[in-house]
DRENPA-3360 file (N, C-alpha, C; in nm, 2 decimals, always signed):
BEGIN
1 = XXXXXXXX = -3.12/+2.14/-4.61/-2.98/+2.12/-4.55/-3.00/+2.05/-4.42 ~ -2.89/+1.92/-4.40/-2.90/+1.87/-4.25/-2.89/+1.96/-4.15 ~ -2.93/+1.91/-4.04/-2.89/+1.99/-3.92/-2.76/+1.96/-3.88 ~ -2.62/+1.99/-3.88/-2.50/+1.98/-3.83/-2.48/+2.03/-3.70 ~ -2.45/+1.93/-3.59/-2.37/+2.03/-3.47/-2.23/+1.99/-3.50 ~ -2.16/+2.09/-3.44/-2.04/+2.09/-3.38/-1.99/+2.09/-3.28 ~ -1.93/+1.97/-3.32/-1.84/+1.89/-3.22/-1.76/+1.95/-3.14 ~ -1.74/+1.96/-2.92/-1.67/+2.07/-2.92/-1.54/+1.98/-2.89;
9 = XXXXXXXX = -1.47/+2.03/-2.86/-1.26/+1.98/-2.80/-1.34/+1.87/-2.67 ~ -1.44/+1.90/-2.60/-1.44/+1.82/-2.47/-1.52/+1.73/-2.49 ~ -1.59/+1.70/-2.61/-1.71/+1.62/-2.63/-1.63/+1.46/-2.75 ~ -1.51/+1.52/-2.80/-1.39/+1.43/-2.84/-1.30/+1.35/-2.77 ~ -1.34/+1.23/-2.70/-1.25/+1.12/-2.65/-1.10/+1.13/-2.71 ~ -1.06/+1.15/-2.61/-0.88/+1.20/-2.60/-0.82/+1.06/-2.66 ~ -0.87/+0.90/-2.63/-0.79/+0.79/-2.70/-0.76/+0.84/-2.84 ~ -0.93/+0.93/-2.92/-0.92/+0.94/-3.07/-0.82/+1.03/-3.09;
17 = XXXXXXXX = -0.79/+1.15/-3.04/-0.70/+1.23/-3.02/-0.54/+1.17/-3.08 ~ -0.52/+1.10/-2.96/-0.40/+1.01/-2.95/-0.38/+0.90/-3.06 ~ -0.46/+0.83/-3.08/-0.49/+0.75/-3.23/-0.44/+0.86/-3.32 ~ -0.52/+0.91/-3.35/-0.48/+1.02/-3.53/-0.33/+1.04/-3.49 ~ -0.28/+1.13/-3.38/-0.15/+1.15/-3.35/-0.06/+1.07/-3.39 ~ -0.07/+0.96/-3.31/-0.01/+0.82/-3.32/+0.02/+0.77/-3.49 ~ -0.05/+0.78/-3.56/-0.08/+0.79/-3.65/-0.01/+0.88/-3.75 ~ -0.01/+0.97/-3.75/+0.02/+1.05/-3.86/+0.19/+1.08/-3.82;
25 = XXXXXXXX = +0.24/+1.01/-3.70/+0.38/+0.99/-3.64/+0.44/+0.82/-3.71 ~ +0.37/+0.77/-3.72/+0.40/+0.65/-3.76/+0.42/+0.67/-3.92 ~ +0.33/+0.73/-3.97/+0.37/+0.80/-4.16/+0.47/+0.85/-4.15 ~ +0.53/+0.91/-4.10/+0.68/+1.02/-4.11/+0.77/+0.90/-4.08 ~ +0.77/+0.85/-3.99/+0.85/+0.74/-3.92/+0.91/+0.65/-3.95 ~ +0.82/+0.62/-4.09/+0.82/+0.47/-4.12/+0.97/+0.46/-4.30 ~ +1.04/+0.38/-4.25/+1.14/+0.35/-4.32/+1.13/+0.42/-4.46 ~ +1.22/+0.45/-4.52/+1.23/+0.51/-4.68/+1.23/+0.40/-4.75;
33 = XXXXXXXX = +1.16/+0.36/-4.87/+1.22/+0.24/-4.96/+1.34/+0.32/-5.00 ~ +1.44/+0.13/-5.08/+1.52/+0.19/-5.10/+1.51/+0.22/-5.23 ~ +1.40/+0.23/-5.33/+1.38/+0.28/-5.48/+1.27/+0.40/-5.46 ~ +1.28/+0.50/-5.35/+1.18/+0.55/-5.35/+1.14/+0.68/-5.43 ~ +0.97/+0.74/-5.48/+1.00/+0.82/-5.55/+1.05/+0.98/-5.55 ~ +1.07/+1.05/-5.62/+1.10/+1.16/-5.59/+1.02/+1.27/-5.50 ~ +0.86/+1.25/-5.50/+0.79/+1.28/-5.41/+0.81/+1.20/-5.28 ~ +0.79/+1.08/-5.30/+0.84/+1.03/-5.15/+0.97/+1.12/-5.07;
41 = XXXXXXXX = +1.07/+1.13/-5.12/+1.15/+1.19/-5.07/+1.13/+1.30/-5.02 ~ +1.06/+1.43/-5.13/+1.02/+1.53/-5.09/+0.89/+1.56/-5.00 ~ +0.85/+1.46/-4.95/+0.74/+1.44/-4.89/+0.77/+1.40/-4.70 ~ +0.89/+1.33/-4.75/+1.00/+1.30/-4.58/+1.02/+1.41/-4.56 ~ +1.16/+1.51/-4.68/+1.22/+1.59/-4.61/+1.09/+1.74/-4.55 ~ +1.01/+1.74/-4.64/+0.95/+1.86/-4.56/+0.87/+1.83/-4.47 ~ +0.84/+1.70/-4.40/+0.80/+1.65/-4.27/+0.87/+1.74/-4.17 ~ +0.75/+1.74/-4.04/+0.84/+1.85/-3.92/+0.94/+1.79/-3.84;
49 = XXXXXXXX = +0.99/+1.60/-3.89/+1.10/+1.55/-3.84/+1.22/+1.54/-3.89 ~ +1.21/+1.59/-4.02/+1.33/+1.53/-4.14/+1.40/+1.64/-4.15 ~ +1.36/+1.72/-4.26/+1.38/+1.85/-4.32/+1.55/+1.78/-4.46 ~ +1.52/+1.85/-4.52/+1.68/+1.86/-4.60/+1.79/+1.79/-4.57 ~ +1.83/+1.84/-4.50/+1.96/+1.79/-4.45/+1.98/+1.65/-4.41 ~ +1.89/+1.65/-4.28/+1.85/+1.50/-4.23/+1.81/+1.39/-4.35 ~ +1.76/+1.48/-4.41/+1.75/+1.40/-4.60/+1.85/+1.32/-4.62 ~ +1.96/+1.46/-4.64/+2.07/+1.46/-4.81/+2.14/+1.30/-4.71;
57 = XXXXXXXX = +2.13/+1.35/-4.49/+2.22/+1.25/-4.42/+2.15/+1.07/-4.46 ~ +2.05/+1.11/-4.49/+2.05/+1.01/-4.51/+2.05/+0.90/-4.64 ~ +2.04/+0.98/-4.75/+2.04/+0.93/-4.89/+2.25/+0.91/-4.89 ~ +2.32/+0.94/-4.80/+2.41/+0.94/-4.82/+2.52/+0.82/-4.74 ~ +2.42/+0.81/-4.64/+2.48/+0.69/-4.60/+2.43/+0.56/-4.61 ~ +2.28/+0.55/-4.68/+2.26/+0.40/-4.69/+2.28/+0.41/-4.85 ~ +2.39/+0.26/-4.89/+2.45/+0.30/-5.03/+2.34/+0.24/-5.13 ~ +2.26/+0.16/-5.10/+2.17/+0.15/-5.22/+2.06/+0.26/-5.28;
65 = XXXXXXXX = +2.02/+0.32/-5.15/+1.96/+0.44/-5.18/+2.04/+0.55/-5.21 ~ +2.14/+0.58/-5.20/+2.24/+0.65/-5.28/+2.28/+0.65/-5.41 ~ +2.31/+0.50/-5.44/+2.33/+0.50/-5.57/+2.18/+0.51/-5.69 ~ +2.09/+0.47/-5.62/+1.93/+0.51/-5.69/+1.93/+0.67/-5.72 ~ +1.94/+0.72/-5.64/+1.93/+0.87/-5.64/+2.01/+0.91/-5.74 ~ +2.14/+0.87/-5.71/+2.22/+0.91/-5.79/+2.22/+0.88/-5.98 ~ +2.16/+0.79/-5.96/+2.16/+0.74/-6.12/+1.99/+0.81/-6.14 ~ +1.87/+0.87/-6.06/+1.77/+0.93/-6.12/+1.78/+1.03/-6.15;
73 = XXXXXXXX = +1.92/+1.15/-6.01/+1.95/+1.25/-6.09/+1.99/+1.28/-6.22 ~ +2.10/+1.18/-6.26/+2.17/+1.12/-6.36/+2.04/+1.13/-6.48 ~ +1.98/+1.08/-6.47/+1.87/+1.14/-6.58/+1.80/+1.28/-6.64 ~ +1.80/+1.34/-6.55/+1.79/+1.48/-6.57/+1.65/+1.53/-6.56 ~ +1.56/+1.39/-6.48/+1.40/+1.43/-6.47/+1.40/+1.56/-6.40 ~ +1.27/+1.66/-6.40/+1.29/+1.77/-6.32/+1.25/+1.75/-6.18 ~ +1.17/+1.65/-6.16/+1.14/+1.63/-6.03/+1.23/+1.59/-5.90 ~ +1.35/+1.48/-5.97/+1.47/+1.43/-5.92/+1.56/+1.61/-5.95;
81 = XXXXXXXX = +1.57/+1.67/-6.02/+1.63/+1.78/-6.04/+1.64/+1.87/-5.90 ~ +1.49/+1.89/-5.89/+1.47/+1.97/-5.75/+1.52/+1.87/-5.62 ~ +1.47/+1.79/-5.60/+1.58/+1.68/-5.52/+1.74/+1.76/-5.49 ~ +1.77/+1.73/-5.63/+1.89/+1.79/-5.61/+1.94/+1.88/-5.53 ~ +1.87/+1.99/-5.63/+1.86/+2.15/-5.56/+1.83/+2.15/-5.42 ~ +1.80/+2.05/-5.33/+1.77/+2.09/-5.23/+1.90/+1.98/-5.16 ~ +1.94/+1.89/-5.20/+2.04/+1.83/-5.13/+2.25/+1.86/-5.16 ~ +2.22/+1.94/-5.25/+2.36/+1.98/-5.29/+2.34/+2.10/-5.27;
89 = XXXXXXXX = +2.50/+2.16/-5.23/+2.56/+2.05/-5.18/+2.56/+1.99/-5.03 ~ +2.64/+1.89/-5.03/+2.63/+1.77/-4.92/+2.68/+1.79/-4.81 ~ +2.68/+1.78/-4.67/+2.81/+1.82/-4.57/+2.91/+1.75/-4.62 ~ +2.87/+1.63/-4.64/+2.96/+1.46/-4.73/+3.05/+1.51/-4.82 ~ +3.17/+1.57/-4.81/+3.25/+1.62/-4.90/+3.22/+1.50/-5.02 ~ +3.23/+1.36/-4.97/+3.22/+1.26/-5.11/+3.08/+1.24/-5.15 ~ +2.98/+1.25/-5.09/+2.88/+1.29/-5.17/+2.81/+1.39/-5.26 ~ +2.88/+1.47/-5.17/+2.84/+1.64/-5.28/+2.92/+1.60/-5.40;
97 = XXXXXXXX = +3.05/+1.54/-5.41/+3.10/+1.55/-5.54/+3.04/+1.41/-5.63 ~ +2.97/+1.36/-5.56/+2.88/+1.22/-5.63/+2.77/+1.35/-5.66 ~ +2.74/+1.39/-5.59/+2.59/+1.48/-5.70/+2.65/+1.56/-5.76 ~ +2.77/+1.67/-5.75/+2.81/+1.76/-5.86/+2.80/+1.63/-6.00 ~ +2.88/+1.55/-5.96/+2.91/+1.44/-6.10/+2.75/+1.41/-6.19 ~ +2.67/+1.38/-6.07/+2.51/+1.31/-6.10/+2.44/+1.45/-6.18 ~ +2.47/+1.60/-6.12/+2.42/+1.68/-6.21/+2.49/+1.72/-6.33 ~ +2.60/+1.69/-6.37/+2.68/+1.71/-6.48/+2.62/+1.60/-6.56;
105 = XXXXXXXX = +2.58/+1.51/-6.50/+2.57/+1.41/-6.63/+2.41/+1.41/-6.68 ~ +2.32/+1.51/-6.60/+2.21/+1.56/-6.64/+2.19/+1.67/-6.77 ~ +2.32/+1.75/-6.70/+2.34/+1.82/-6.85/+2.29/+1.78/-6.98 ~ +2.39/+1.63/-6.99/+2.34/+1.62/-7.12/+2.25/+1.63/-7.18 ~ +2.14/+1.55/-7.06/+2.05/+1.54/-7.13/+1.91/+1.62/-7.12 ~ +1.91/+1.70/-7.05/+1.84/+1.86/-7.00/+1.94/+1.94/-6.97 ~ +1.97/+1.99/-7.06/+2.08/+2.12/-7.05/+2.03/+2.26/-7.02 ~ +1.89/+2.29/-7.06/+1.80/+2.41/-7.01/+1.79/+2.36/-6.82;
113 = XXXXXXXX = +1.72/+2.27/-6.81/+1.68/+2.30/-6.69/+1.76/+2.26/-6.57 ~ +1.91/+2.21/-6.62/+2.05/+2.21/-6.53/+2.08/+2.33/-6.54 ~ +2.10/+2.44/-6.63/+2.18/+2.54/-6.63/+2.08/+2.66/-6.53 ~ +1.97/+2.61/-6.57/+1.85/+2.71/-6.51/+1.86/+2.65/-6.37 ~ +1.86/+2.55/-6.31/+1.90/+2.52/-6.17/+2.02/+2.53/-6.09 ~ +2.15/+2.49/-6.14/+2.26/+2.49/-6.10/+2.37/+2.58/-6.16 ~ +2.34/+2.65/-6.26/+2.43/+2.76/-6.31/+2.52/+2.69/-6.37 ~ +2.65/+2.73/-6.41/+2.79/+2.71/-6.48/+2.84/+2.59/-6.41;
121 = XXXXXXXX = +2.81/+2.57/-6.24/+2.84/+2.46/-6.17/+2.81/+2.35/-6.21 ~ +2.71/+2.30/-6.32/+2.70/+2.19/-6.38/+2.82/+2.14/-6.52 ~ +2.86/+2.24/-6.59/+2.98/+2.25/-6.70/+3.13/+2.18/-6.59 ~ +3.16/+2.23/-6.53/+3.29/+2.16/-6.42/+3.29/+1.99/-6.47 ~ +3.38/+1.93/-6.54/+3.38/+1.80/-6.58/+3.44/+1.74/-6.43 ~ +3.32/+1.63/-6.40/+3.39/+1.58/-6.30/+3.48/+1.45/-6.33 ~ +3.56/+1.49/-6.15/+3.67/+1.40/-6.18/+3.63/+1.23/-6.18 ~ +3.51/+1.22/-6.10/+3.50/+1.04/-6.12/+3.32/+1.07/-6.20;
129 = XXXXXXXX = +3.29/+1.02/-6.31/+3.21/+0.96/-6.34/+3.09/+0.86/-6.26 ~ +2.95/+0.87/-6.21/+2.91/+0.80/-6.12/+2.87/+0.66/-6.20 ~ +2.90/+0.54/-6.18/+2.92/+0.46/-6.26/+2.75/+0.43/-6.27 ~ +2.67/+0.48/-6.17/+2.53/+0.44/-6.20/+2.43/+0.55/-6.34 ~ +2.58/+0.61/-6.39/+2.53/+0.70/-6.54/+2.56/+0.65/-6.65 ~ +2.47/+0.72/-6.77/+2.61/+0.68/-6.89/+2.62/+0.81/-6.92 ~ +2.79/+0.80/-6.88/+2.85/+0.95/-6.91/+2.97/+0.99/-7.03 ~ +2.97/+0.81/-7.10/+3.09/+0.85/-7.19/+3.10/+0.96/-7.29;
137 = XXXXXXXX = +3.19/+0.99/-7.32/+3.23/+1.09/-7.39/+3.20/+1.23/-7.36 ~ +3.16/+1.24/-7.21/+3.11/+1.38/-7.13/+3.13/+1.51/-7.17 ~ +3.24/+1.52/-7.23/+3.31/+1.70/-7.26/+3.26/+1.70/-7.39 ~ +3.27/+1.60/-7.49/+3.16/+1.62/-7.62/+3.07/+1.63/-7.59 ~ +2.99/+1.56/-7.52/+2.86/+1.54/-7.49/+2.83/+1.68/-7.47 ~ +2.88/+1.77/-7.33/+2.81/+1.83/-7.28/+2.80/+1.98/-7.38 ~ +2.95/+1.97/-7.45/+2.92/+2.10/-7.54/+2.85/+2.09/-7.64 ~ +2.79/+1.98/-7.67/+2.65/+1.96/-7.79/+2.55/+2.01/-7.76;
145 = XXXXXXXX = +2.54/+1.96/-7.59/+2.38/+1.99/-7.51/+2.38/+2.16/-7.49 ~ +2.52/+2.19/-7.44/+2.54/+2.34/-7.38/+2.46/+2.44/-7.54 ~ +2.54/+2.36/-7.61/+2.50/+2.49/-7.76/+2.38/+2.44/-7.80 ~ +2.30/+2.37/-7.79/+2.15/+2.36/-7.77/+2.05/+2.47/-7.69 ~ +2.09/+2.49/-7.60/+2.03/+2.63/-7.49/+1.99/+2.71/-7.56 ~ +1.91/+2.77/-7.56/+1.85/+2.87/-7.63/+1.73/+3.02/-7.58 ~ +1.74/+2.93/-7.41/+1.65/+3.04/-7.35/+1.76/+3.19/-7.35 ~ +1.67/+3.31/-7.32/+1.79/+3.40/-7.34/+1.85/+3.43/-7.22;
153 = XXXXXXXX = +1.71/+3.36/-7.07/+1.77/+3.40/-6.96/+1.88/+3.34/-6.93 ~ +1.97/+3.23/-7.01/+2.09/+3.13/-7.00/+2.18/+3.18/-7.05 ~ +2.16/+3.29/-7.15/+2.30/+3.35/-7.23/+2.39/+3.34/-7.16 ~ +2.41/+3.45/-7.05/+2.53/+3.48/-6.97/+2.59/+3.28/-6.94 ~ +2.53/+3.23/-6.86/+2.56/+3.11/-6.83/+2.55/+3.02/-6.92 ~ +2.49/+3.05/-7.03/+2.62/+2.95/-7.15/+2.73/+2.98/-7.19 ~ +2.74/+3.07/-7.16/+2.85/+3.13/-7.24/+2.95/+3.10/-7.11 ~ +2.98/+3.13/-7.02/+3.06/+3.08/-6.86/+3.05/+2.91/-6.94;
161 = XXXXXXXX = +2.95/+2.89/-6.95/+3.01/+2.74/-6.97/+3.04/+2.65/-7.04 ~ +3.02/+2.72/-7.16/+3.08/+2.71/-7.30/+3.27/+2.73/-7.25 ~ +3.28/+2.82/-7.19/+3.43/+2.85/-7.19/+3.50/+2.74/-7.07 ~ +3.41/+2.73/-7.02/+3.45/+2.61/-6.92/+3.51/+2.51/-6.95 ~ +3.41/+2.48/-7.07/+3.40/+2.34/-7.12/+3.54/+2.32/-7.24 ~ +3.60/+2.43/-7.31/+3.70/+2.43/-7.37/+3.68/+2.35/-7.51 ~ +3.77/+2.36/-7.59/+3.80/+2.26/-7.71/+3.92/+2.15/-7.69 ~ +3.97/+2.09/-7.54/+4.02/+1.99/-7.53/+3.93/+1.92/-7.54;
169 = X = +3.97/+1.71/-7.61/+3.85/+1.65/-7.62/+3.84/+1.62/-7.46;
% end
């Protein structure tokens, strides 16, 4: 085995110090794409300068990264899922109801792992459709995916959202 010393705090030039610093400030710092991925995001907000919120503020006022988000949610990946969960809802009275909409139209197409994250709050048909989804025919749609569920920990909350969802078309 080599001989290893250890390096002490006072035998470490303070520029290097400042360098790494400098450095690992400039990664946090540095602009969001605006297609960026779901780990990128979650990788900003749990930074010790972002956190959540400063997130959700900011996916909500720059509109092309808004509408990205919104149509990944819209897919119902689980990774974009958690996204979610951590940005809804929004202070943005109009963006929270852009993600209520963005997780309803996840439903369809992951209805286990919407109902398992957001409860019966995903069945509520929203009033505007996010146009970066395809959400035609929603209230069919969603009671196909709903009666699909099958975990048992979802009973109670299929059944809340089965009744939600009604037999109007």
């Amino acid at each position: 085995m080599r001989n290893v010393r250890r390096i002490e705090e006072d035998q470490v030039p303070r520029y290097a110090v400042v360098a790494i610093v400098v450095a690992g400030l400039s990664a946090c710092s540095a602009p969001l794409p605006s297609r960026p991925t779901a780990q990128q995001i979650k990788a900003r907000a749990l930074s010790y300068t972002v956190g959540w919120d400063r997130m959700a503020e900011t996916i909500a006022t720059r509109e092309e990264l808004r509408a990205y988000v919104l149509s990944q949610i819209c897919t119902g990946d689980a990774e974009w899922l958690v996204i979610a969960q951590h940005i809804y809802p929004s202070r943005r009275a109009h963006f929270s109801e852009e993600l209520g909409s963005a997780i309803s139209v996840a439903l369809l197409s992951q209805p286990d792992k919407v109902l398992g994250a957001f409860g019966a709050r995903a069945c509520i048909e929203p009033d505007e459709l996010p146009a970066e989804c395809d959400a035609a025919n929603w209230r069919t749609r969603a009671r196909s995916a709903v009666a699909q569920v099958s975990a048992f920990e979802l009973e109670q909350t299929k059944t809340t959202c089965t009744s939600q969802l009604g037999t109007k078309p």
